[in-house]
C-alpha positions in Angstrom: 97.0 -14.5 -9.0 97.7 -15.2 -13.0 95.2 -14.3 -15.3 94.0 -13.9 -18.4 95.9 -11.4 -20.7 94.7 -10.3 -23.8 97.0 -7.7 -25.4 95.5 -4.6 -27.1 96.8 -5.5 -30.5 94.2 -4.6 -32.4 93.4 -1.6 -31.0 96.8 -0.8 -31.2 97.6 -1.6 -34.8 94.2 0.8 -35.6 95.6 3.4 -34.2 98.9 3.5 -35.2 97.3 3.1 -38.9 94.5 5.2 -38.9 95.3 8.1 -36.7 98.8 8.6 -36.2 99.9 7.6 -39.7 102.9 5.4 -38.2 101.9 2.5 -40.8 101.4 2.6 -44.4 103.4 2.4 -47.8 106.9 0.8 -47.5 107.6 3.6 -50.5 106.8 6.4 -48.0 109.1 5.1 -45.3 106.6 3.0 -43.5 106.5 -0.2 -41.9 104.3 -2.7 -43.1 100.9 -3.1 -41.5 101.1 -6.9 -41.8 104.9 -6.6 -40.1 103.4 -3.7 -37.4 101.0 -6.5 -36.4 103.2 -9.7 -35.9 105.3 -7.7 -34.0 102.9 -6.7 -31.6 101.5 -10.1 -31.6 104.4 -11.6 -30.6 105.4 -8.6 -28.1 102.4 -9.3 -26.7 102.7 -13.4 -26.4 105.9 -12.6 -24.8 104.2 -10.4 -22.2 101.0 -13.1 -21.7 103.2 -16.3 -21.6 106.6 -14.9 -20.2 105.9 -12.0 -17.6 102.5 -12.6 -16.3 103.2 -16.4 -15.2 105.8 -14.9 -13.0 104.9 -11.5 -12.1 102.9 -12.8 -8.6 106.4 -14.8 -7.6 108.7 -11.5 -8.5 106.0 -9.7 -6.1 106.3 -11.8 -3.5 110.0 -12.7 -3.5 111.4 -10.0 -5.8 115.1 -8.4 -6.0 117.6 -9.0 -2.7 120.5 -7.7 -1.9 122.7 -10.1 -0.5 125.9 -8.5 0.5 127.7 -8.6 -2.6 125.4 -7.0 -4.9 121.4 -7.7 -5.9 120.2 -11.0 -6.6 116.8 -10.9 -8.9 114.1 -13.0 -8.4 113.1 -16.4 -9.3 112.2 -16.3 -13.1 113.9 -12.7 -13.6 116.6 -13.8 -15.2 115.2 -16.2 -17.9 112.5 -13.8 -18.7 115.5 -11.3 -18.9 117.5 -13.7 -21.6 114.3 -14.6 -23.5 113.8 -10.8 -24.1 117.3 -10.0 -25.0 117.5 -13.5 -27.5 113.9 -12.0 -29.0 115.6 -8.7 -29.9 113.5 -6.7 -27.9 115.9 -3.8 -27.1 116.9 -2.5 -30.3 113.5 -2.6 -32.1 113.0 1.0 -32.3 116.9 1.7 -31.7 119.4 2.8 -34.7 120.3 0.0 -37.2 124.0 1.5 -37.2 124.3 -0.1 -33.6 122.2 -2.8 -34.1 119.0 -2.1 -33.6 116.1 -2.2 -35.9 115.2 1.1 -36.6 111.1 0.9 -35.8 109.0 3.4 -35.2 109.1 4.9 -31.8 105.2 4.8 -31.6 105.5 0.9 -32.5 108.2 0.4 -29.6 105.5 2.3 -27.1 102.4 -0.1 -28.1 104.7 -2.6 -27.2 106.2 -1.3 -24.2 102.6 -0.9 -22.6 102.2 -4.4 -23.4 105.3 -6.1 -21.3 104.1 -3.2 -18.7 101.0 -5.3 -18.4 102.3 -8.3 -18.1 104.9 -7.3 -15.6 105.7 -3.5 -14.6 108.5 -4.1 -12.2 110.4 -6.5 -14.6 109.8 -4.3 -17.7 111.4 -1.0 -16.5 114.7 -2.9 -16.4 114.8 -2.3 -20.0 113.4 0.9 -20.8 116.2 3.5 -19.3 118.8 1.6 -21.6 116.6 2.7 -24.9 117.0 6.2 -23.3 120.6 5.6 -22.6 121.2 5.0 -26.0 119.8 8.1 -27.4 121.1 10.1 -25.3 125.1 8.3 -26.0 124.5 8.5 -29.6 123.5 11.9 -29.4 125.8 13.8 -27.5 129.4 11.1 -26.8 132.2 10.8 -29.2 133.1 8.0 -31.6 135.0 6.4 -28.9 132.6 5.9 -26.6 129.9 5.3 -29.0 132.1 2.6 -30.5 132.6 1.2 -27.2 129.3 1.2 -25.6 126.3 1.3 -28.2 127.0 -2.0 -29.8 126.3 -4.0 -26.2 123.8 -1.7 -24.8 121.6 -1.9 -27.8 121.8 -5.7 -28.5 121.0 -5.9 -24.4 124.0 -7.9 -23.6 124.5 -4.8 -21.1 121.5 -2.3 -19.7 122.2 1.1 -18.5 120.8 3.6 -15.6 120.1 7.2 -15.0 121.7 8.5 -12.3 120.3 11.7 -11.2 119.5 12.0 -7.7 121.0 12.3 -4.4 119.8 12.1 -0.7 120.3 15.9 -0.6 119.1 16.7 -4.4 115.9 15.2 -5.7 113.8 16.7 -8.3 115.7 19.8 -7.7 119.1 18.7 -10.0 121.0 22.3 -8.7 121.6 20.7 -5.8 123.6 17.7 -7.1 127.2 17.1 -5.2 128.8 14.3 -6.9 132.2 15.4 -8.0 133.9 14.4 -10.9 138.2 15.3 -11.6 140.1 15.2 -14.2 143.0 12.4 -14.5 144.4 13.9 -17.3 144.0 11.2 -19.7 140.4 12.1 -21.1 138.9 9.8 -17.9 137.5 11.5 -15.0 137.1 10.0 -10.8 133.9 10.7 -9.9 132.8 10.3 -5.9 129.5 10.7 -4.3 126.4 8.7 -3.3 123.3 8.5 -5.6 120.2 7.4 -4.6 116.7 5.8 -6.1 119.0 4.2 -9.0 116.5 1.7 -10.9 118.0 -1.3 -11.9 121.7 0.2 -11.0 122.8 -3.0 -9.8 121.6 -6.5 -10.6 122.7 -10.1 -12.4 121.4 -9.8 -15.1 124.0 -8.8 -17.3 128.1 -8.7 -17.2 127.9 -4.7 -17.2 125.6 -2.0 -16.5 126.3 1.7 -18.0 125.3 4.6 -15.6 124.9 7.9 -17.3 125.7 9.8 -14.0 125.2 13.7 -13.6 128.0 15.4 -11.8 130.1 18.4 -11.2 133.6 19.4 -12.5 136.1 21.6 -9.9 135.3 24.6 -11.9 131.3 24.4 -11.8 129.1 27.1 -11.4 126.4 26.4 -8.8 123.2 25.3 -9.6 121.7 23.3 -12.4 123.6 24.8 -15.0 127.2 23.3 -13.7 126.4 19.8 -14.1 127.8 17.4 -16.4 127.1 14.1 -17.7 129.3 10.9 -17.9 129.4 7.8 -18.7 130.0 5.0 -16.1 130.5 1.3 -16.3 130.0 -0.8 -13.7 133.4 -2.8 -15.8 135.3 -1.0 -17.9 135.6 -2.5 -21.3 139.2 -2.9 -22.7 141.7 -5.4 -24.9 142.3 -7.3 -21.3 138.7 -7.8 -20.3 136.4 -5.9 -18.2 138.0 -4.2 -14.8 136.0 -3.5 -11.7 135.2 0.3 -12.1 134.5 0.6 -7.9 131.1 1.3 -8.7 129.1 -0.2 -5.6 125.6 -0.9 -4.5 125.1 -0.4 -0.7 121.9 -1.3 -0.2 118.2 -1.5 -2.4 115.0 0.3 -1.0 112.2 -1.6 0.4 109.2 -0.1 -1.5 105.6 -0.5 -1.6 105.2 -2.0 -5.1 107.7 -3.0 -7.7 109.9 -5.3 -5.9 111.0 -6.7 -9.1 112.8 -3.8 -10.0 115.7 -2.7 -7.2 115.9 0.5 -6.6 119.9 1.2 -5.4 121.9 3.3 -3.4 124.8 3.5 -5.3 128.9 4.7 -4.3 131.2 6.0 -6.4 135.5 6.6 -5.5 134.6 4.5 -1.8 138.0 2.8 -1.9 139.5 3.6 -5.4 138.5 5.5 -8.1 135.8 5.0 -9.8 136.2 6.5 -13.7 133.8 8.2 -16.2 134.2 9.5 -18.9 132.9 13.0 -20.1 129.5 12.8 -22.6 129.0 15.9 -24.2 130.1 19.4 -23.2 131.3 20.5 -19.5 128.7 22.0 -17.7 125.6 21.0 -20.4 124.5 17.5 -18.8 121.5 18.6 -18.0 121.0 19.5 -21.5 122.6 16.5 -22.6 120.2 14.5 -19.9 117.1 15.4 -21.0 116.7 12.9 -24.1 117.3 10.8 -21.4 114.7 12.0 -19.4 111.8 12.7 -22.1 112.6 8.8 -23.2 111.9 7.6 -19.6 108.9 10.0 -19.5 107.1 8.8 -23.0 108.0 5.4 -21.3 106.4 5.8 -17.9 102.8 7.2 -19.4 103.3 3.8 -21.0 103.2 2.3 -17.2 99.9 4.4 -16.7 98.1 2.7 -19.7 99.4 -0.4 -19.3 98.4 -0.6 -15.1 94.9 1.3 -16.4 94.7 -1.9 -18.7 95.6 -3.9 -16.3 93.1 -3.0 -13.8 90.0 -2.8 -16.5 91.0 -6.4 -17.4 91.7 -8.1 -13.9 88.0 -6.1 -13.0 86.1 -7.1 -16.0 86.8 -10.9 -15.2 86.4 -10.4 -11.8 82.6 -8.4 -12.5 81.4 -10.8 -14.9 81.6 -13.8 -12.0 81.1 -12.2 -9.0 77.6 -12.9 -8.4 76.2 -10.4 -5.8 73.0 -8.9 -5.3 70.3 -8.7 -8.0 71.6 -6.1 -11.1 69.4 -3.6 -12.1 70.9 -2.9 -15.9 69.8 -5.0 -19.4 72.7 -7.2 -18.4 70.7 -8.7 -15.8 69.6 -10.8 -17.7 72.7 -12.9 -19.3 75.1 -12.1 -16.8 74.5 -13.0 -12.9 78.0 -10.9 -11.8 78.1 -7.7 -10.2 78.9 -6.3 -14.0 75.2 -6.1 -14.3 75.1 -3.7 -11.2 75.3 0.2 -12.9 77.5 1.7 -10.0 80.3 -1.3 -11.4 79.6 -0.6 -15.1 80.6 3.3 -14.8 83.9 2.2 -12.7 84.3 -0.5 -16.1 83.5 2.0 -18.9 86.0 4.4 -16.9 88.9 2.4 -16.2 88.6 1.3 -20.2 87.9 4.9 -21.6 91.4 6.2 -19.4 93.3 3.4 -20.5 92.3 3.9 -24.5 92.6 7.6 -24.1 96.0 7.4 -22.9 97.3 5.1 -25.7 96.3 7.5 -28.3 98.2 10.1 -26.1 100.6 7.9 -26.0 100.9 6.3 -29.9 100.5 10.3 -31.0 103.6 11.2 -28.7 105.6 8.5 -30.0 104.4 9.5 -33.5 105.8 13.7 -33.0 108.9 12.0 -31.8 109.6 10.4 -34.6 109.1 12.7 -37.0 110.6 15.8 -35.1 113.8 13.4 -35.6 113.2 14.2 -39.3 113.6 18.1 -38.8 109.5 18.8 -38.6 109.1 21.8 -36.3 105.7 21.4 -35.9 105.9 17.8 -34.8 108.7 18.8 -32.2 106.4 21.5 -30.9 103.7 18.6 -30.8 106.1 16.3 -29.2 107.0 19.4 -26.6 103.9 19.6 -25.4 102.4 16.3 -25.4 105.5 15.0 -23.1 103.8 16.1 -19.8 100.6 15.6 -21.1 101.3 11.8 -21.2 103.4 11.5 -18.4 101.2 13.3 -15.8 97.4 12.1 -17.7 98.8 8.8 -18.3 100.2 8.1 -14.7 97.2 9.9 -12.8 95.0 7.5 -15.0 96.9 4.2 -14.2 96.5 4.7 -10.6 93.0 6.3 -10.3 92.4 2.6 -12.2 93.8 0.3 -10.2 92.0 2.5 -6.9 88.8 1.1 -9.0 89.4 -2.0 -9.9 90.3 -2.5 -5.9 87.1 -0.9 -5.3 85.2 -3.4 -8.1 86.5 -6.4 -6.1 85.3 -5.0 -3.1 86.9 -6.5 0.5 88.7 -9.2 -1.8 90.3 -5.9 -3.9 92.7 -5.6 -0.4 93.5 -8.7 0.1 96.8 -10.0 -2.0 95.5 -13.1 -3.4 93.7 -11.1 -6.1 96.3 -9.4 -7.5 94.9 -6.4 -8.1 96.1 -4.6 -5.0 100.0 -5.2 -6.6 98.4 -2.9 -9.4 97.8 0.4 -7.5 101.1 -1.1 -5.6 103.2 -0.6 -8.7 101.5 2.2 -10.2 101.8 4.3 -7.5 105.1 5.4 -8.0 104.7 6.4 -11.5 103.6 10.3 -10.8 106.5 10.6 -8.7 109.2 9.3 -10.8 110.6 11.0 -14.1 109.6 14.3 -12.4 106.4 14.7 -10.2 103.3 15.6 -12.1 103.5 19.3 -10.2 106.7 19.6 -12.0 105.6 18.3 -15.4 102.2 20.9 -14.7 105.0 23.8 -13.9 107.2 22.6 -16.8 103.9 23.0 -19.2 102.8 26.2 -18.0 106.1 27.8 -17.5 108.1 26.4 -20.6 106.0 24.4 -23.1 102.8 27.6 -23.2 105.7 30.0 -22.7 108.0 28.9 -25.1 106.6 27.3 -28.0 105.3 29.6 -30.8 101.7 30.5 -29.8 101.1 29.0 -33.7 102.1 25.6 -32.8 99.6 25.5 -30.1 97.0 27.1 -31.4 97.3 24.8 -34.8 97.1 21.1 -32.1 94.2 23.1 -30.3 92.5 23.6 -33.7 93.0 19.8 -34.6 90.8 19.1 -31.7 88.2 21.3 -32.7 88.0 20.2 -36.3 87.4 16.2 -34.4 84.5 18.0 -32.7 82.8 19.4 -35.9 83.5 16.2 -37.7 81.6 14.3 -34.7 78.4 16.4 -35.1 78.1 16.1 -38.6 77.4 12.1 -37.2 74.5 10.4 -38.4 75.2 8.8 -34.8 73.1 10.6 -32.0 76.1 9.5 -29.4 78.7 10.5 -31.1 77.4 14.1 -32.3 76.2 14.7 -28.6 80.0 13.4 -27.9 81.4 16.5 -30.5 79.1 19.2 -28.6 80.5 18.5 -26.0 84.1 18.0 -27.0 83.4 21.8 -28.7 82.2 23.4 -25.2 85.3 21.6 -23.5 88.1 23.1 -26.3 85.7 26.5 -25.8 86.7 26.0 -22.2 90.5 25.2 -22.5 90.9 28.0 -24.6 89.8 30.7 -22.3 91.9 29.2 -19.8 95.0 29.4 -21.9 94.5 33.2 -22.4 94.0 34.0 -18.4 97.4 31.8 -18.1 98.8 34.0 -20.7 97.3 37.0 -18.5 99.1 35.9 -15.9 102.3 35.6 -17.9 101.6 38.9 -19.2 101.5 40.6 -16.0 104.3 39.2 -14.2 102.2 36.8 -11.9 104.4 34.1 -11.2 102.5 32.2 -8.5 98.9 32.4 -10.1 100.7 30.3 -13.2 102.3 28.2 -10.8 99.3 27.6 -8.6 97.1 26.9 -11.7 99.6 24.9 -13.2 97.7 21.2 -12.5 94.7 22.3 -13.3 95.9 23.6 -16.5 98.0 20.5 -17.3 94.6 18.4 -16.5 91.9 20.2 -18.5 94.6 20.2 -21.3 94.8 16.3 -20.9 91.3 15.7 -20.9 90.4 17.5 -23.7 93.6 15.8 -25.8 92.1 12.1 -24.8 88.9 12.6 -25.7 89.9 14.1 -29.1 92.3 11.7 -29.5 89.2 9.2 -29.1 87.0 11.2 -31.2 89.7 11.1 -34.3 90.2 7.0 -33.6 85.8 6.7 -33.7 85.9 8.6 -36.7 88.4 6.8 -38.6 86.7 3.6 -37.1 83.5 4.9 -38.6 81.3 2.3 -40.9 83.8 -0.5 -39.3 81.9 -3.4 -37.2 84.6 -5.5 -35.8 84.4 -5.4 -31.7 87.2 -2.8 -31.5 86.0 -0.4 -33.6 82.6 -0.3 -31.6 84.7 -0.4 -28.3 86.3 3.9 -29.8 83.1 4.8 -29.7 81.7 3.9 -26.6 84.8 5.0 -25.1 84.5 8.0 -26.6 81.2 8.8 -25.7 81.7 8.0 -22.2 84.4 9.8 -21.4 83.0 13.1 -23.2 79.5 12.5 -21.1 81.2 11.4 -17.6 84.9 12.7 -17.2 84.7 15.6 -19.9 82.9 17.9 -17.7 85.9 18.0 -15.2 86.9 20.8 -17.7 84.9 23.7 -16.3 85.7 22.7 -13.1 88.9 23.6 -13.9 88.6 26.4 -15.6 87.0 27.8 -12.5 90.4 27.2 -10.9 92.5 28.8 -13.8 90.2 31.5 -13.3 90.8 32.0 -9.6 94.8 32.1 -9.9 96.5 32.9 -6.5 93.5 33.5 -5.1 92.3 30.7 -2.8 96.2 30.5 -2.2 96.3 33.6 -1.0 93.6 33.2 1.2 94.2 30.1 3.0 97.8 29.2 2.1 98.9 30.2 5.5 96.3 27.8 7.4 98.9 24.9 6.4 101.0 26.3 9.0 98.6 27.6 11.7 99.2 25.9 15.5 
C-alpha cells in the first residue's frame, strides 16, 4: 500500500550541522548548509516520488530468473536510470573518477532515505560505493583506469563476493580457486552463494570483487585473495563474455527486489580476474569493502525504523478503536490516543532518531580518519558494530511494532507494513551477524584500540549528561541523571570485560559479548540524543522539540535496559556454564 513519505530532512540537516560538524564554512572545507539541504531534498523527492510508488509492485512481482540471467521487476529499471542520470552514485565518491567528493555522513542521510522509500531496490547501489573504495585503495593504475570511471558514474554496479555454500561468516573456509595465466590475469573457479545484485539488467557490466585462493595459499583466512571480476571484460574490441554465470536467485522472505544469486565461475571456460592488492591480504584488502556495506546496512535499520514509525503514526491517528484514555482523547478519535500505542509510537521514533545520530557520527569519524585523525579512526573503529548491530536490531524490533500498532490488519499484506519487518529482517544477518559484530567489539575494537581512545568517546557521553542537568528543563535534567547512572553502568562493565581479558577468559568475553555491544549502543543513542537536544536548545521549530522528547523517552523507557545488562557482564560464563549443556540434553 503507497503512502505518505515525508523525508527526515530537517532532522538530518540539524544534525549533520550541529552535532557532527559535517556542515559549516566553505573556508574550512565544508559543504554549504544551503547546498547540504537541497541535496537531501531532492534525495529525498526521489525516494517519495520514485521508489515508494513502486516498492508494493517490486514486492509483489520482484526480480526473476528466467533462464538466461535475472530479469528485474516492473519499474526497477527506470527507477534504476533516473538514479544513475541524477548522479546518485558518486555523491560522496572521489572527484578524480567522477564522483563528487561529499561528505560520507551527507551520502548516509541520504542513503536512509532511498532505504525508506524502497530497501530492496536501494541495496543495488550501495556495494558499488564500497567497491570503489576498496578498487581505489588497494588496485593498480590499470585497473583503476579501467574500472572506476564506469563504476562510479553507475553506468556499471559491482558485488561482494564472499561466501560459499561451505564458508559463510567463517571466510577460512573459502574454496574458490584462482591460477595464474601468466599474463597478470588469473582463472578463477568455484561457486559463490548469497551474491546481492550479482546478476541483473540493469547495466551492460557488473564488477565482482571476489575472494579466493592462489595454488600456494596457506589455509585459513589468512590465504585469501581478492580480485576483480567482470561480468564483460572491457577492452579496445568491446566487452567479452567473462563466463561469469548466475544459476539460479534465492526465494527469500523479504526483499524480492533485490536478487540474491548463486553465482559460477570457470563452468565451461575460463572465467578471468585480475589480482587487487597483495597475494594472500584480501581479506585485508576486503574489509573497506565490508565496513562500507556495514555503515550502509545500520542505514537499512534507521530507515525500516522510520519507516515503521511513519506507516504506524498514520495508521494510529485514524484507526478509531475503543475510547483513549490519554489528553489526546480529546482531538484525536484513533487508537494514538490509547497509551499502550503511544509508548510503541514514542519508541519506534526514539530508535530510529537514535540510530541516525549513530549513524551521521559514524559517517562523520570516517571522513575525517581519511584525513589522518587517529582519534576519529579509533571513533570510527568502534562505532562500526555499534551501528550495524543497534541500528539493525532497532529496524526490526520497529517494524515487529508497527505490525503490532496495526493490530490483525499489521499481518495482512495489504498494509504494507508486514513487507517492513519482511525486509528488515535480514539486516542482522548480513555484513556479519550481530554475534560477530558483538565478538568483533569485545575481542578487537576493546582489545585493540588504545584504552585512551575509548575512554576519551566514553567521557564525551558523560560531559552530554552533566550539560543535561545543568537544564533549566525538569525532563531533560532527569534525562542527564539518568544518562550519568547508565555511562556509571557501562563503565564498570568495561573493566570486568577487561578482567576477563586480563585473566585469559576467553568464553566469559565471548559469552558477554552482546550484552556488551548493547549496553554500549544504548548508552551511545541516547547521548547522541542528548548532544542533538542540547544543541537544539532555545530552538522551537517542531524538530527541535521532537530531540527532546526522544531523548527523554528513551533515557526513561529503554535506558534502563543498561543494568540489566550489566548484570550479565557481570555473570560471564557463568549461566553458560551451568546450563549450556541442556541444549543438547535427550
Amino acid at each position: 500500500m503507497s503512502w505518505n513519505y515525508t523525508p527526515p530532512v530537517e532532522d538530518s540537516l540539524f544534525y549533520l550541522e550541529r552535532c557532527a560538524g559535517v556542515i559549516g564554512k566553505q573556508a574550512e572545507g565544508k559543504i554549504d548548509r544551503d547546498l547540504a539541504r537541497a541535496i537531501l531534498t531532492e534525495a529525498g523527492r526521489y525516494a517519495a516520488e520514485v521508489l515508494v510508488p513502486i516498492n508494493d509492485e517490486l514486492d509483489r512481482n520482484g526480480s526473476r530468473h528466467d533462464g538466461n540471467g535475472v530479469v528485474t521487476g516492473p519499474g526497477h529499471k527506470a527507477a534504476f536510470d533516473r538514479f544513475i542520470e541524477d548522479g546518485w552514485v558518486g555523491l560522496s565518491l572521489p572527484e578524480e573518477w567522477g564522483g563528487q567528493g561529499l561528505p560520507s555522513a551527507l551520502f548516509s542521510a541520504a542513503l536512509e532515505f532511498w532505504h525508506t522509500g524502497s530497501l530492496g531496490f536501494a541495496m543495488g547501489n550501495l556495494l558499488t560505493v564500497g567497491a570503489v573504495e576498496t578498487i581505489e585503495a588497494h588496485a593498480s593504475e590499470e585497473l583503476k583506469a579501467r574500472y572506476l570511471p564506469s563504476l562510479v558514474s553507475g553506468e556499471w554496479t559491482a558485488t561482494m563476493a564472499l561466501t560459499e555454500p561451505a564458508a559463510g561468516s567463517d571466510l577460512a573456509g573459502v574454496r574458490v580457486k584462482a591460477t595464474p595465466r601468466g599474463d597478470g590475469s588469473y582463472a578463477l573457479s568455484g561457486t559463490k552463494i548469497f551474491i546481492s545484485y550479482g546478476d541483473h539488467d540493469l547495466t551492460d557490466n557488473i564488477v565482482h570483487l571476489v575472494l579466493a585462493r592462489l595454488p600456494d595459499a596457506p589455509e585459513g583466512s589468512r590465504g585469501l585473495s581478492l580480485f576483480l571480476v567482470p561480468k564483460n571484460v572491457p577492452d579496445n574490441g568491446g566487452p567479452t563474455p567473462n563466463n561469469v554465470k548466475c544459476v539460479s536467485i534465492e526465494e527469500k522472505l523479504g526483499l524480492h527486489a533485490s536478487p540474491t544469486c548463486v553465482m559460477r565461475f570457470g563452468e565451461g571456460g575460463d572465467t578471468l580476474g585480475w589480482l587487487v592488492g597483495q597475494p594472500h591480504k584480501g581479506l585485508k584488502a576486503m574489509f573497506i569493502m565490508m565496513n562500507s556495506a556495514r555503515m550502509a546496512v545500520a542505514t537499512q535499520g534507521v530507515a525500516a525504523a522510520e519507516c515503521a514509525y511513519q506507516k504506524s503514526l498514520e495508521f494510529a491517528r485514524h484507526r478509531e478503536q475503543g475510547k483513549g484514555m490519554s489528553p489526546l482523547a480529546q482531538t484525536e478519535p484513533g487508537i494514538i490516543a490509547h497509551p499502550d500505542v503511544q509508548n510503541m509510537l514514542l519508541t519506534m521514533r526514539a530508535l530510529a532518531s537514535a540510530g541516525r545520530g549513530i549513524v551521521l557520527e559514524l559517517g562523520d569519524a570516517i571522513d575525517q580518519a581519511r584525513k589522518g585523525n587517529k582519534s576519529a579512526q579509533a571513533k570510527a573503529d568502534l562505532l562500526t558494530p555499534v551501528a550495524k548491530a543497534f541500528c539493525t536490531d532497532s529496524g526490526i524490533q520497529s517494524a515487529s511494532l508497527g505490525i503490532q500498532v496495526h493490530g490483525g490488519m499489521g499481518v495482512v499484506e495489504e498494509t504494507g507494513i508486514a513487507q517492513v519487518w519482511r525486509d528488515a529482517r535480514v539486516t542482522t544477518i548480513y555484513e556479519g551477524t550481530n554475534g560477530i559484530q558483538a565478538l568483533d567489539f569485545v575481542g578487537r575494537k576493546l582489545a585493540v584500540i588504545p584504552d585512551g581512545e575509548v575512554i576519551g568517546l566514553v567521557r564525551g557521553f558523560s560531559d552530554v549528561a552533566k550539560n543535561l542537568i545543568q537544564s533549566d528543563n525538569g525532563a531533560e535534567a532527569r534525562a542527564g541523571r539518568q544518562l550519568t547512572e547508565a555511562v556509571a553502568a557501562l563503565e564498570r562493565s568495561r573493566n570486568k570485560i577487561a578482567e576477563y581479558r586480563r585473566s585469559n577468559r576467553g568464553l566469559a568475553s565471548q559469552s558477554v559479548a552482546t550484552a556488551a555491544l548493547r549496553q554500549f549502543s544504548l548508552v551511545t543513542g541516547c547521548a547522541y540524543l542528548g548532544k542533538a537536544t542540547l544543541a537544539a536548545s532555545g530552538q522551537t521549530a517542531p524538530h527541535h522539540r521532537r530531540f527532546r522528547t526522544d531523548l527523554c523517552f528513551f533515557a526513561n523507557n529503554l535506558l534502563s535496559e543498561v543494568f540489566a545488562l550489566e548484570r550479565a557482564v557481570a555473570e560471564g560464563e557463568g549461566i553458560l556454564a551451568e546450563l549450556g549443556e541442556e541444549l543438547v540434553m535427550p
